[in-house]
Wavefront OBJ file of the C-alpha trace (Angstrom):
o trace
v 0.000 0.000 0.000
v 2.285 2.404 1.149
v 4.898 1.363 -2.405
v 1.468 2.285 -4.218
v 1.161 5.536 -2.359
v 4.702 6.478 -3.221
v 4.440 5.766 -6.821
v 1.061 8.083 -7.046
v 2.888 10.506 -5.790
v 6.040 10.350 -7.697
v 3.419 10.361 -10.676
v 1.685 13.130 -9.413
v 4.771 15.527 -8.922
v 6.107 14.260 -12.271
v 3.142 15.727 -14.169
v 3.595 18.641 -11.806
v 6.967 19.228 -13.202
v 5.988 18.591 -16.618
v 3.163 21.427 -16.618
v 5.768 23.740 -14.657
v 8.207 23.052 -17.588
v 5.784 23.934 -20.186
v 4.196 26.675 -18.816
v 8.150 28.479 -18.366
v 8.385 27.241 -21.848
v 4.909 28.774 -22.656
v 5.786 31.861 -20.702
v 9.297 32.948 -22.126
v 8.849 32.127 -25.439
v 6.991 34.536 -27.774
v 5.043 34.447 -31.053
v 5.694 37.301 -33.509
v 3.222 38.285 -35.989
v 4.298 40.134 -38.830
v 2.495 41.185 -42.171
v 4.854 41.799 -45.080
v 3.359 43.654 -47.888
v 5.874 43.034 -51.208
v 5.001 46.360 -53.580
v 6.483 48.740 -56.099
v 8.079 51.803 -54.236
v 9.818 54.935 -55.597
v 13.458 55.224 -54.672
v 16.031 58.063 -55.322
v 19.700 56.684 -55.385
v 23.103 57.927 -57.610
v 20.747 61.076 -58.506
v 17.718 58.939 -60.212
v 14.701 57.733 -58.667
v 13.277 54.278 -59.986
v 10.433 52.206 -58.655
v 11.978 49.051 -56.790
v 9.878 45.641 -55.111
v 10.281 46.464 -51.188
v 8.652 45.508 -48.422
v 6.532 47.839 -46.163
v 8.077 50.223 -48.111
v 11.179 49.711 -46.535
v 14.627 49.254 -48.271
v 16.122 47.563 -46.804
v 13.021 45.393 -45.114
v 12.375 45.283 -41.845
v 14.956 44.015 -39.518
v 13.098 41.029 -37.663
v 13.799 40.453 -33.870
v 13.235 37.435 -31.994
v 14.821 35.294 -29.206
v 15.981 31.574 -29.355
v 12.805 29.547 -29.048
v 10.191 32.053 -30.413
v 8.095 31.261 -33.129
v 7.442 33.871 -36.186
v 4.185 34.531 -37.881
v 4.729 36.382 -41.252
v 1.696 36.831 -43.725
v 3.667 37.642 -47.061
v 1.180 39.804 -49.350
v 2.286 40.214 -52.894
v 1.020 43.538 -54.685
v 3.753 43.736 -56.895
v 3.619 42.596 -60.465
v 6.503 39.883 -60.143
v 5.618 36.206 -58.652
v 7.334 35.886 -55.414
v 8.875 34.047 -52.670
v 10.640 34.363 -48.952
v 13.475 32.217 -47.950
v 14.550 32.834 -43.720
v 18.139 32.168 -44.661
v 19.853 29.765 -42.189
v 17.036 29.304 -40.159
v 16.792 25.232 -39.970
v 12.689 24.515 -40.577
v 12.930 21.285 -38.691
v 10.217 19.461 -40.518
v 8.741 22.366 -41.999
v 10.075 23.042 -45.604
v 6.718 24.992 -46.240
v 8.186 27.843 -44.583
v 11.476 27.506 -46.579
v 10.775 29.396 -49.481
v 12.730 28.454 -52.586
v 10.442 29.327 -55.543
v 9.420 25.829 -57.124
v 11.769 24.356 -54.463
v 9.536 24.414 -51.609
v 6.627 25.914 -52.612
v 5.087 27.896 -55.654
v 4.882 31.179 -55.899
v 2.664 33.846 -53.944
v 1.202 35.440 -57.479
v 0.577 39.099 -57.976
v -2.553 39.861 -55.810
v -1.962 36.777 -53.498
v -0.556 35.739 -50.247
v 0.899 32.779 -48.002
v 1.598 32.754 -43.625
v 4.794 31.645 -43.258
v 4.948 30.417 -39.610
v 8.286 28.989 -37.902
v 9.980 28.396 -34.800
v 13.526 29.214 -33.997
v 15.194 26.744 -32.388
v 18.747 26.589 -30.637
v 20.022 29.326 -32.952
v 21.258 32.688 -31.869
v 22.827 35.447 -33.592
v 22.168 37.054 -36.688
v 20.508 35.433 -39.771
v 18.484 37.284 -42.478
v 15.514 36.864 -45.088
v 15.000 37.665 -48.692
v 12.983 37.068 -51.613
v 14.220 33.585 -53.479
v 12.422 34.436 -56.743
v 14.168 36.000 -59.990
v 16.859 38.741 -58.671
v 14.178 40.377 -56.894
v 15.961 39.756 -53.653
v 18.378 42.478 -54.643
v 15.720 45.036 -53.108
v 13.774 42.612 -51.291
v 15.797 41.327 -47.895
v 16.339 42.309 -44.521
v 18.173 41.233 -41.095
v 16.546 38.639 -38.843
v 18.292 38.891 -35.368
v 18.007 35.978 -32.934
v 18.836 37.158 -29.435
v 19.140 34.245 -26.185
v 16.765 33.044 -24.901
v 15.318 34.976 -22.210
v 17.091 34.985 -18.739
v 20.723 34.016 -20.997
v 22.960 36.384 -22.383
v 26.041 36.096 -24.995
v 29.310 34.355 -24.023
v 30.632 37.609 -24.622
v 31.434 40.719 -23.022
v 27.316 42.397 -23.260
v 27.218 45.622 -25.894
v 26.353 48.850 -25.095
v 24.264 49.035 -28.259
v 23.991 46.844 -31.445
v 23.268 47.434 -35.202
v 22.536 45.480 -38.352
v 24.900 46.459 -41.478
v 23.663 45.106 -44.507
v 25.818 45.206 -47.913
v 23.920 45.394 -50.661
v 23.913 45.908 -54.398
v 22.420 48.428 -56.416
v 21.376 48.957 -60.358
v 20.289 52.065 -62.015
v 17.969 49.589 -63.797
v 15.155 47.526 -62.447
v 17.188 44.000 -62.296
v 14.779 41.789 -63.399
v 15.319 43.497 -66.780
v 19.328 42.677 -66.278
v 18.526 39.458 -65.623
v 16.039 39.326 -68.791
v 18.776 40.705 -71.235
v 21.319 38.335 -69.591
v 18.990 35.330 -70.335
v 18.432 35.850 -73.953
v 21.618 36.444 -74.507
v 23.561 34.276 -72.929
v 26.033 36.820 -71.748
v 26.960 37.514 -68.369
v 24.589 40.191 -66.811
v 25.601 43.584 -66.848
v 27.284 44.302 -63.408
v 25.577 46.752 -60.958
v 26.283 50.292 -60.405
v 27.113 50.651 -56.544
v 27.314 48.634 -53.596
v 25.478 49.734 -50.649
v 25.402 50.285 -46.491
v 21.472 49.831 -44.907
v 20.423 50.705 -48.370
v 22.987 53.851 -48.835
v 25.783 53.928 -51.816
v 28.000 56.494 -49.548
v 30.190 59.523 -49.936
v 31.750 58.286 -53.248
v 28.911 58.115 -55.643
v 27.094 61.007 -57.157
v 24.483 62.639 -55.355
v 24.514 60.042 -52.477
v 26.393 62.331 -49.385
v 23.378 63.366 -47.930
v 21.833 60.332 -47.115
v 25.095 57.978 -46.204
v 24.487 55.443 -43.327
v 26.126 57.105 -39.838
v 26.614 54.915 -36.823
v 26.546 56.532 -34.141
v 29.089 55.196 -30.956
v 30.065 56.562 -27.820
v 34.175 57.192 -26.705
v 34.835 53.506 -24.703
v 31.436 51.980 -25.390
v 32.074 48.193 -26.952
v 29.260 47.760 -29.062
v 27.616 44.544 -31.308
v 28.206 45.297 -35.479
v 25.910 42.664 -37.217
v 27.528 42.272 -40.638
v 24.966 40.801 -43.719
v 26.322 40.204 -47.002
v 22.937 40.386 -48.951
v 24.645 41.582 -52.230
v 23.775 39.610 -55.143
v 27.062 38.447 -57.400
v 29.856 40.228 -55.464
v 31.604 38.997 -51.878
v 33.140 41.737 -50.307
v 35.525 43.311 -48.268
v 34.646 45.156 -45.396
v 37.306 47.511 -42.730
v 36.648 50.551 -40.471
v 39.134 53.187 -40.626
v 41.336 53.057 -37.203
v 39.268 50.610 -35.349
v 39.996 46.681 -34.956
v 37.365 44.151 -34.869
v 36.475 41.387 -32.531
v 34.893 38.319 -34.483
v 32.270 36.316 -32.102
v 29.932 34.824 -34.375
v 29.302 33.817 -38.152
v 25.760 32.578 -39.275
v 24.254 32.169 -36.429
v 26.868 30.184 -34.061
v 29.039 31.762 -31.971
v 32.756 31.563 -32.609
v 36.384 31.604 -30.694
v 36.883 35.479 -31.114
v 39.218 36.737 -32.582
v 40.794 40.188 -33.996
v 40.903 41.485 -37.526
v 41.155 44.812 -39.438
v 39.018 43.172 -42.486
v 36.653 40.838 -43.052
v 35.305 39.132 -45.762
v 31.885 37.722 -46.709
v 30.261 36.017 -49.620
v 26.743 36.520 -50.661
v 24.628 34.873 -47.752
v 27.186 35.408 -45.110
v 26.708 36.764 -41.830
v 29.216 37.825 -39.338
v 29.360 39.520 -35.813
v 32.158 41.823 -34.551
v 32.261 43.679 -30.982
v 33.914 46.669 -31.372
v 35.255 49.406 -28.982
v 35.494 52.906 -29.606
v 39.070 53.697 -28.313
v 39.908 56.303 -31.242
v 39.810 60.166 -30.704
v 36.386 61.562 -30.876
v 35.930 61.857 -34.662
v 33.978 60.812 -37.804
v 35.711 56.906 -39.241
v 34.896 55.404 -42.939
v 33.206 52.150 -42.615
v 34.086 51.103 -46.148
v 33.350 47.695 -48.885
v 34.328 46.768 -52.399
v 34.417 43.576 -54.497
v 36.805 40.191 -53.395
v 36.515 39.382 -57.312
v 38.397 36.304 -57.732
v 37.585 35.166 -60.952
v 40.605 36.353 -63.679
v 39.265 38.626 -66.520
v 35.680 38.792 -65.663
v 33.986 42.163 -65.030
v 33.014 43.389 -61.631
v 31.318 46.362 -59.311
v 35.124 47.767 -59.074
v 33.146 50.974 -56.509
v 33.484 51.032 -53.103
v 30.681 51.973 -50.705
v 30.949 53.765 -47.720
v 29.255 54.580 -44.046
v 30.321 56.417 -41.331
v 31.394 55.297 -37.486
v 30.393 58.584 -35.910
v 31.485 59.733 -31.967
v 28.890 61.333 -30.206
v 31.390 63.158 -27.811
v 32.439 64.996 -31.345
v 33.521 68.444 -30.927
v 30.409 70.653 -32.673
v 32.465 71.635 -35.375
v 33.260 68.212 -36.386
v 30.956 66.500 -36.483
v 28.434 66.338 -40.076
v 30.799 69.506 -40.650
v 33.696 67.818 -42.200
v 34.004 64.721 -43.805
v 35.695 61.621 -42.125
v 39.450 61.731 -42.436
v 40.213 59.115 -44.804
v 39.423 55.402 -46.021
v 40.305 52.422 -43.918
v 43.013 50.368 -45.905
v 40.840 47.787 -48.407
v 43.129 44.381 -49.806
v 43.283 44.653 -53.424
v 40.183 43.035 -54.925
v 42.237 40.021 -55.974
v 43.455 39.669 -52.680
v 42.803 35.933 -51.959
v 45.557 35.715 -49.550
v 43.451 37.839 -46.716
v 39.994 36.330 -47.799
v 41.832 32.922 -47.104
v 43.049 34.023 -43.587
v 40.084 35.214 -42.886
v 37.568 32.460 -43.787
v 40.647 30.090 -41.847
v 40.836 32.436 -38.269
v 36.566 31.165 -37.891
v 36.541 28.810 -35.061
v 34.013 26.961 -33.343
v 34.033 28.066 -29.490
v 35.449 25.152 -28.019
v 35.888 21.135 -28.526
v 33.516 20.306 -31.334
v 31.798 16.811 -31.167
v 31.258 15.915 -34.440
v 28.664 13.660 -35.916
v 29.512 10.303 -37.048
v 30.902 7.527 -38.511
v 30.208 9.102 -41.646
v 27.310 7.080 -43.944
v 27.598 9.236 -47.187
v 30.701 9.860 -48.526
v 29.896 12.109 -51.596
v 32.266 14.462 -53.836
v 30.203 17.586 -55.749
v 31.887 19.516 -58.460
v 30.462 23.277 -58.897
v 31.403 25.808 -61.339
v 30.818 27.163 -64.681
v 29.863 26.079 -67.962
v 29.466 26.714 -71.560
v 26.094 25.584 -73.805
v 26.264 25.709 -77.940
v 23.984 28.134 -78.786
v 20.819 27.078 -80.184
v 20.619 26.501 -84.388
v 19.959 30.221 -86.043
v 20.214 32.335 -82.548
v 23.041 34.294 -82.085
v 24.500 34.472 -78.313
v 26.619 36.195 -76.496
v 29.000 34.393 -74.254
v 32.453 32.884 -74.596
v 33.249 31.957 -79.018
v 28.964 32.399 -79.623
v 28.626 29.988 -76.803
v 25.978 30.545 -73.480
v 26.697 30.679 -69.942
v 25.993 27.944 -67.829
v 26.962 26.342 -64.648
v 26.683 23.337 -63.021
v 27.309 20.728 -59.932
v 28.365 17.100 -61.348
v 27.918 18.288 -64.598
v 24.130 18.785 -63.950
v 22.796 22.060 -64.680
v 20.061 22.561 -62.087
v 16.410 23.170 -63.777
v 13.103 23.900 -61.696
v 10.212 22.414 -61.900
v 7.363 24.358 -63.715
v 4.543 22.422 -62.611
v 4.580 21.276 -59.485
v 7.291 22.343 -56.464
v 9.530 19.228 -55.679
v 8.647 19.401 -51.775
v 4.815 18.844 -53.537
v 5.721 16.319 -55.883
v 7.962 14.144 -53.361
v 5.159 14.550 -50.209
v 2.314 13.963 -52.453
v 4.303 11.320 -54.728
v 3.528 12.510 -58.053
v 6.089 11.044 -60.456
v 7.635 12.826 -63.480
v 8.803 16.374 -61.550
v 12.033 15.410 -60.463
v 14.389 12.000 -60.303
v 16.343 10.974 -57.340
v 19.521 10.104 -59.611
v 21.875 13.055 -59.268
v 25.084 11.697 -58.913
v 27.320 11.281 -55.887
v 30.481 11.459 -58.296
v 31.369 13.389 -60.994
v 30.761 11.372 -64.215
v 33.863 11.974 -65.590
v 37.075 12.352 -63.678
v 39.735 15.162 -64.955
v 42.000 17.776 -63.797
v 39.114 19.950 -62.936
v 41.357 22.795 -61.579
v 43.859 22.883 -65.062
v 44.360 25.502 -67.104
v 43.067 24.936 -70.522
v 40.445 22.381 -69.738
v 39.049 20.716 -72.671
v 35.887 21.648 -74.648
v 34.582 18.905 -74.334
v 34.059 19.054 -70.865
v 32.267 22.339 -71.005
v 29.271 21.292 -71.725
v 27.000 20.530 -68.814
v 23.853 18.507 -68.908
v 19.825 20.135 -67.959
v 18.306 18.226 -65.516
v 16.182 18.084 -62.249
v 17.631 15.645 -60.216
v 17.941 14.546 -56.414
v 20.023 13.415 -54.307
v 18.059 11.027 -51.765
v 19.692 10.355 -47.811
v 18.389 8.818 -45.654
v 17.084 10.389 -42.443
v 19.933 10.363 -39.689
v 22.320 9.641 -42.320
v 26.245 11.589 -41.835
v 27.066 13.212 -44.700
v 30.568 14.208 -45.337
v 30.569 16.442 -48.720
v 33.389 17.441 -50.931
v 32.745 20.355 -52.718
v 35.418 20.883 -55.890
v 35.677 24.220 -57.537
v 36.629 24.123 -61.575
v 38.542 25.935 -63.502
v 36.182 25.681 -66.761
v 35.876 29.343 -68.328
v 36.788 30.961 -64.898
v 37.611 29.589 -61.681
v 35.910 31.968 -59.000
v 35.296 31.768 -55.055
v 31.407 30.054 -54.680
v 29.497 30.628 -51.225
v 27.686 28.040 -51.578
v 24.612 27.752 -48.999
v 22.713 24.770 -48.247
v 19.124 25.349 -47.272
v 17.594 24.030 -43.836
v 20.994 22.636 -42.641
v 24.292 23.944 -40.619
v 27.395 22.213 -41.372
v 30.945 21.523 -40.326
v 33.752 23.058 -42.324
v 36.146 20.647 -41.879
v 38.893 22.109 -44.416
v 39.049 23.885 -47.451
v 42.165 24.025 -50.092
v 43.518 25.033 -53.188
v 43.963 23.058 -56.367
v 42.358 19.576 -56.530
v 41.016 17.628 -53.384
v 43.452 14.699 -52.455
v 42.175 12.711 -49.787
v 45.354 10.913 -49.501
v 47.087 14.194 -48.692
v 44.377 16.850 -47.414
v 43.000 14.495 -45.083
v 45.588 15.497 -42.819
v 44.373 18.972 -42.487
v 41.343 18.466 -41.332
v 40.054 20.332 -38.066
v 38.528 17.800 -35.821
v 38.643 19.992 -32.987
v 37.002 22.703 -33.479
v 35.514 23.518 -36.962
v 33.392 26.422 -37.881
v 29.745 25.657 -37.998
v 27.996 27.588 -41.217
v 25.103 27.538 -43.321
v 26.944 28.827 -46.246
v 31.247 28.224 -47.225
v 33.107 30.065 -49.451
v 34.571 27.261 -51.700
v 38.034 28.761 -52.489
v 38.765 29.718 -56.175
v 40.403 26.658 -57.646
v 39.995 24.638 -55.025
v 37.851 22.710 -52.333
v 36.298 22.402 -49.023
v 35.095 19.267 -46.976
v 31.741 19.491 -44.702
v 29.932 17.025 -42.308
v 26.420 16.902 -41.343
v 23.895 14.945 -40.022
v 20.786 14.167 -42.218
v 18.446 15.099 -39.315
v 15.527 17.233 -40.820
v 13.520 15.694 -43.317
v 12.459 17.025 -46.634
v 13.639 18.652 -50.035
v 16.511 21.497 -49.316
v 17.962 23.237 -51.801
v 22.196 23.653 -52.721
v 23.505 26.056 -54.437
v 26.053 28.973 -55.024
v 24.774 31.910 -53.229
v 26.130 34.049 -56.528
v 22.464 34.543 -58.029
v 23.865 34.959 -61.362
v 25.371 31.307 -60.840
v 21.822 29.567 -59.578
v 20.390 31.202 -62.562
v 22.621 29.015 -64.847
v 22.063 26.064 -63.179
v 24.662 26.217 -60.782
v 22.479 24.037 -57.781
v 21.048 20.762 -56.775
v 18.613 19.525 -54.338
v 18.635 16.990 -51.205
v 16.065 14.941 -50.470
v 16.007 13.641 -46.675
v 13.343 10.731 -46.164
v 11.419 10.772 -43.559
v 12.440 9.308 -40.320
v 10.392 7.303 -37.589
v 7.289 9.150 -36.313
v 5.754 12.294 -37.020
v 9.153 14.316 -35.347
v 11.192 12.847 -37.653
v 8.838 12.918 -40.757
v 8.002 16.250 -43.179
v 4.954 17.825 -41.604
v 1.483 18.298 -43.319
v 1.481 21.464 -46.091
v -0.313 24.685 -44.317
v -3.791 25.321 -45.669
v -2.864 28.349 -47.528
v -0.044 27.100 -49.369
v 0.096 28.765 -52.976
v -1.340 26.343 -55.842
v 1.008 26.478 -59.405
l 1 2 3 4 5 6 7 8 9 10 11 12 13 14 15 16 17 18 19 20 21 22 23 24 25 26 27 28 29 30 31 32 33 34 35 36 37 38 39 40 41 42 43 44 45 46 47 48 49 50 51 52 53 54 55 56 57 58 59 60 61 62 63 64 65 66 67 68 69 70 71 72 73 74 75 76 77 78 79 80 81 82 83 84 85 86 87 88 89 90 91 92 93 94 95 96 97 98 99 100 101 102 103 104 105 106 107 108 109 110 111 112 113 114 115 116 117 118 119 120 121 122 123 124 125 126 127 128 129 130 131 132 133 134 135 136 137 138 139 140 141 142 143 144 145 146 147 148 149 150 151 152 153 154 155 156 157 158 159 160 161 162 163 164 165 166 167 168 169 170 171 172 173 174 175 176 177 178 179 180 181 182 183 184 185 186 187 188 189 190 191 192 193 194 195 196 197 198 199 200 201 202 203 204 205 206 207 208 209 210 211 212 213 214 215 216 217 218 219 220 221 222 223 224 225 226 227 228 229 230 231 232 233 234 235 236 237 238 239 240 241 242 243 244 245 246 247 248 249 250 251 252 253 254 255 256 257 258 259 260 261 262 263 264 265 266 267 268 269 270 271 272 273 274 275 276 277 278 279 280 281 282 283 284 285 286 287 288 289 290 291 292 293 294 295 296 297 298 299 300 301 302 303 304 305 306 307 308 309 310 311 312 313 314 315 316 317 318 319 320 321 322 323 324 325 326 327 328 329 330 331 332 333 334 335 336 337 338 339 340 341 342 343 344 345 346 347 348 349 350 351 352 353 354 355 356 357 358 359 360 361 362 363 364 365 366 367 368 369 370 371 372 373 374 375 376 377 378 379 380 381 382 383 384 385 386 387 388 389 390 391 392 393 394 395 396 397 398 399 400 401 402 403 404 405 406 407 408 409 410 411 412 413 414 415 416 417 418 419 420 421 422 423 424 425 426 427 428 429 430 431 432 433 434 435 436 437 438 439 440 441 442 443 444 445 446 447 448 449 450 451 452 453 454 455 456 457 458 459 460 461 462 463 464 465 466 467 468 469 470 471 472 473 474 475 476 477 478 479 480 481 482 483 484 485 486 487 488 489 490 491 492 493 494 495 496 497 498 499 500 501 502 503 504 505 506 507 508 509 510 511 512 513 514 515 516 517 518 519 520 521 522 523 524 525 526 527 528 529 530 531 532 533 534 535 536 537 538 539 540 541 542 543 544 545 546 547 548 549 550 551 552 553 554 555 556 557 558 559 560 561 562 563 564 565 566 567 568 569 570 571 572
């Protein structure tokens, strides 16, 4: 009797605890509703005004704020004349690809005049993320900064900022983009390149007519405060310093990293990273200053340089929006590969790493350009007549135009995709050489899968080639983080690059900078199931194919399994 009475009781004040650990769950945790209105807005920049897709009315978008473990609520209305799509980049969508985004990916399009609830919960990621529109090149106006702060009652593992602010690098064209992508497609040519770069939606002090509005930060003399760096440009990673000032590294994509000082950094489309730094200079007005890391030989670039301004509040009056800051912090040459190297190399994870395996999928990717003959009586204008392409295992990536693949593979309709891409490329060469064959140029259309199994430990090789151009390609996988276990120049050996893996403590990332000619290794574990998007986060690249897709099967039990579409979802 009395064993009985115990075990009631241990019953009892389980539940007890149970309800006490949802309801602190229930209570610090938030929901955030949002409605995002995607429309046609006038905007003056470089002395012009031109209508551009924002959101709210708002370039850049609105800067979304959350903490670990809240959920978001965003209804996405379309009144612009473009189809269009949101993609939460980095944010993992465990089970729930319908909020991913990827246009014909994950979902179809929200048409002109319709509209689609994304709703997702953030969980165990802090730091800073962003979102933008995954349709066409309309993210180029339409993005903004998602930050993820602790959870409540936590705070960073690093010294707390006075204040904090978003910088987002963007990438501006006196034309409406989706007409440079247009021109670009029925050429063949490469796109013509844009005409600025920009700061929080500002070309800076060294364009025409842009002085007036340039970004200013505003600091305080010995205040350490949070910079939250986004690379949302479209085709150009960049280079980024602040005149006088150093900067403390403690996070990249949303995981928190061994800091570490620097004068630049460097990030590829897609990238974020977080730097702490302290205003120790004499009360004054500093550059904050970007231009192109253009890797590629011969190919044309943005070769401007955009600008913002660090300003001290303690300023003497007649300093301070009187005279312009003293000069530009010191930029590495835009071929500087050497710094973008050291950089990419001093990101560390925090501490001893424990990585998944033994590894189930050992898989090698090759990504890079291509050429396609042009079509009988059309006249294009790439490389000899030929047209741009690109392409991972010789497969250039094509969408689906009737049904999303998430759709097709949940609802098992056959004939949108195959589950055949291969693990391999199908023909071996030299594929960092000079002079590469013609023959090997050509890359194949296709819409093709590559299936894992749920749990699965992938360890990926991604090989850069040197067909047409060998360039630097962040590439970004959708609805995962990974390990970068090494990267490399020249062709991957595993016989001798093994050796240089980090085991210890590798930098976790949602999107790696695979280094011109060369390579890097990842790891991950196959844990969230569903369709997920790869590809170079260079949109001129995914436009010519330059992407694949994952498919994750479903696990055991609705946790591990894709969850139901929403209601709402939009229909093809």
């Amino acid at each position: 009797m009395e064993a009985q009475t115990n075990a009631a009781m241990s019953c009892k004040l389980f539940f007890v605890l149970l309800w006490l650990s949802l309801l602190f769950t229930y209570t610090t945790a938030k929901v955030h509703y949002h409605e995002f209105v995607m429309q046609a807005t006038p905007v003056k920049r470089l002395c012009r005004t031109r209508k551009i897709i924002t959101v709210n009315g708002q370039y850049p978008g609105p800067t979304l704020e959350v903490n670990n473990g809240d959920t978001l609520v965003i209804k996405a209305i379309n009144l612009a004349k473009y189809n269009m799509t949101l993609h939460w980049h980095g944010v993992r969508q465990l089970g729930n690809g319908w909020a991913d985004g990827p246009e014909m990916v994950t979902q179809c399009p929200i048409r002109p005049g319709g509209s689609y609830t994304y709703k997702f919960t953030i969980q165990g990621q802090e730091g800073t993320l962003w979102w933008h529109a995954h349709s066409s090149w309309l993210r180029a106006t339409v993005h903004g900064a998602l930050i993820i702060y602790p959870k409540e009652g936590t705070t960073y593992p690093f010294i707390k900022p006075k204040r904090e602010f978003p910088v987002i690098l963007g990438e501006w064209w006196n034309r409406n983009p989706i007409d440079v992508l247009r021109q670009s497609m029925r050429t063949g040519a490469a796109p013509n390149v844009s005409d600025a770069f920009t700061i929080n939606g500002q070309p800076g002090d060294l364009y025409s007519c842009s002085s007036k509005e340039t970004t200013v930060i505003p600091v305080a003399a010995g205040e350490t405060n949070l910079l939250r760096f986004i690379n949302a440009a479209m085709n150009n990673e960049l280079f980024i310093a602040i005149a006088g000032h150093s900067m403390t590294v403690v996070s990249a994509d949303a995981a928190y990293t061994k800091p570490f000082t620097t004068s630049v950094l460097m990030l590829g489309p897609g990238q974020t990273t977080d730097v702490l730094l302290t205003a120790n200079q004499p009360a004054g007005r500093y550059y904050i200053a970007a231009h192109a890391y253009a890797s590629a030989r011969g190919v044309p670039f943005d070769n401007t340089t955009t600008t913002a301004v660090l300003e001290y509040n303690n300023c003497p009056q007649t300093t301070t929006k009187m005279l312009p800051p003293p000069m530009l912090p010191l930029l590495p040459a835009f071929n500087d590969t050497n710094t973008a190297t050291a950089f990419a190399a001093g990101i560390k994870s925090p501490g001893l790493v424990k990585l998944p395996g033994p590894v189930d999928e050992h898989i090698f990717f090759t990504v890079g350009l291509g050429l396609f003959n042009c079509p009988p009586r059309r006249r294009c204008g790439g490389p000899n007549g030929t047209r741009f392409g690109a392409s991972m295992n010789n497969v250039s990536f094509t969408l689906p135009k009737t049904l999303s693949l998430l759709q097709a593979h949940y609802l098992g309709v056959p004939g949108v995709f195959t589950a055949d891409f291969p693990a391999f490329p199908p023909v071996q060469f030299d594929y960092t050489a000079n002079n590469i064959s013609r023959a090997l140029q050509q890359p194949v259309r296709g819409t093709k899968l590559f299936r894992l199994k749920y749990g699965s430990v992938v360890q990926l090789v991604l090989q850069g080639t040197n067909i047409f151009a060998g360039e630097e390609h962040p590439m970004h996988i959708h609805g995962y983080h990974f390990y970068v276990l090494a990267t490399g120049f020249g062709n991957y050996n595993p016989a001798r690059d093994n050796a240089k893996f980090n085991l210890i403590d590798p930098p976790l990332r949602n999107t790696v900078g695979v280094p011109v000619n060369g390579w890097a290794v990842i790891r991950f574990r196959a844990d969230n199931p569903g369709v997920w998007l790869v590809h170079c986060h260079l949109d001129v690249h995914i436009t010519w194919g330059l992407a694949m897709a994952f498919l994750v099967e479903n696990g055991v039990g609705a946790l591990e399994s894709t969850q139901p579409p929403p209601r709402d979802l939009p229909v093809c």
